[in-house]
ZAPA-888970 format. One record per residue (C-alpha): x, y negated, z negated; residue in one letter. Coordinates in pm, whole numbers, padded with zeros to 5 digits, always signed. Each point is the difference from the previous one (the first is absolute). Last residue first. Layout:
! ZAPA-888970
XYZa
...
! end
This chain:
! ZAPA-888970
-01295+00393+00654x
+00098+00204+00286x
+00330+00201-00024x
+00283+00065+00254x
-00150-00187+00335x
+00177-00013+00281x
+00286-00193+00165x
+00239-00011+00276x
+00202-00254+00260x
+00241+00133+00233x
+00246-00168+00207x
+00151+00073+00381x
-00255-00195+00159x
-00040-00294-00234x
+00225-00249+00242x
+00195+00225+00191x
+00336+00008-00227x
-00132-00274-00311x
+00105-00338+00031x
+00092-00216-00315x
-00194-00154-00290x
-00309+00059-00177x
-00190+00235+00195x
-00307+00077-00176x
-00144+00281-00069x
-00349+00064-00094x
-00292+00035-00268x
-00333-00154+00003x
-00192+00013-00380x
-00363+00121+00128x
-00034+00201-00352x
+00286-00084-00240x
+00364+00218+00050x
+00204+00125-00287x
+00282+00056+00177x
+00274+00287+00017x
+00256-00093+00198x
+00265+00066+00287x
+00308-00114+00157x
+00179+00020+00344x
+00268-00153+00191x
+00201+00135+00288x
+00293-00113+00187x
+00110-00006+00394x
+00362-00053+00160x
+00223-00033-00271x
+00206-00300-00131x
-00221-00268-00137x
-00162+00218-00289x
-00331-00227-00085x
-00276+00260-00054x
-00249-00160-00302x
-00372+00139-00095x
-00241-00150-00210x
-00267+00052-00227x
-00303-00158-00111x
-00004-00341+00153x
-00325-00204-00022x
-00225-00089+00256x
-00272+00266-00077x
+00234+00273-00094x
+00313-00058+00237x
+00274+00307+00068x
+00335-00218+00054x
+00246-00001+00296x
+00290-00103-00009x
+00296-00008+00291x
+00350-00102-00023x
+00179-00084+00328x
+00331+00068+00147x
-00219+00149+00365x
+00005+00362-00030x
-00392+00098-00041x
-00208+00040-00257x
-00192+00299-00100x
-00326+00010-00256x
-00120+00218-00248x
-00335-00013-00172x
-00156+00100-00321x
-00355-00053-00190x
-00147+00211-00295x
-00348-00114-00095x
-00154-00049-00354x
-00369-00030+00020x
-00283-00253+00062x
-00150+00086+00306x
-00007-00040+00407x
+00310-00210+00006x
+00051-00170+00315x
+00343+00085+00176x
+00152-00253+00234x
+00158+00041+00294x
-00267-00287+00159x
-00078+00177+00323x
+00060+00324-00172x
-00205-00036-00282x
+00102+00259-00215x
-00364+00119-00194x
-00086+00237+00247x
-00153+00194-00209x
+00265+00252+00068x
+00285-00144+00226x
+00253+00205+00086x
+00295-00007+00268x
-00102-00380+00074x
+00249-00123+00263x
+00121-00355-00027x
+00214-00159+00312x
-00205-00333+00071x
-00179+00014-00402x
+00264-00304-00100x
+00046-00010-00347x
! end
């Protein structure tokens, strides 16, 4: 993901590494994790898929080719290992102003 456009609304720990737009896991626990993102008019299909460690989780799809802008979203609960790294990754397509008009959330549910 590129960090250019990314604003951090809240960061406690400061375990989201912005440079990186990454989040570290501080503990063992199971996490919830959502994000929506907005494409932009051009006859494309876009995915997008929330990685644990290199591996795809979830994904999103928005591929209607006739209106101006579409959403995606998703969610999960995960069970999450300490230090596992979790993201999103743009798998194919353009997102409307790169990552800027996206979100990206998580926190922890339970520790274990």
């Amino acid at each position: 993901m590129d960090s250019g456009l990314l604003y951090v609304l809240v960061n406690i720990g400061n375990h989201f590494d912005l440079k990186a737009s990454v989040f570290q896991a501080p503990r063992r626990g199971i996490y919830s994790f959502s994000f929506h993102v907005v494409k932009v008019y051009n006859r494309q299909t876009i995915q997008v898929n929330l990685m644990q460690n290199d591996y795809p989780v979830i994904s999103a799809f928005a591929g209607d080719q006739d209106v101006t802008r579409e959403a995606a979203s998703n969610g999960v609960l995960l069970m999450v290992e300490r230090d596992d790294r979790v993201y999103l990754k743009l798998e194919r397509g353009t997102l409307m102003g790169g990552w800027k008009y996206s979100t990206f959330s998580g926190f922890l549910v339970f520790p274990l």
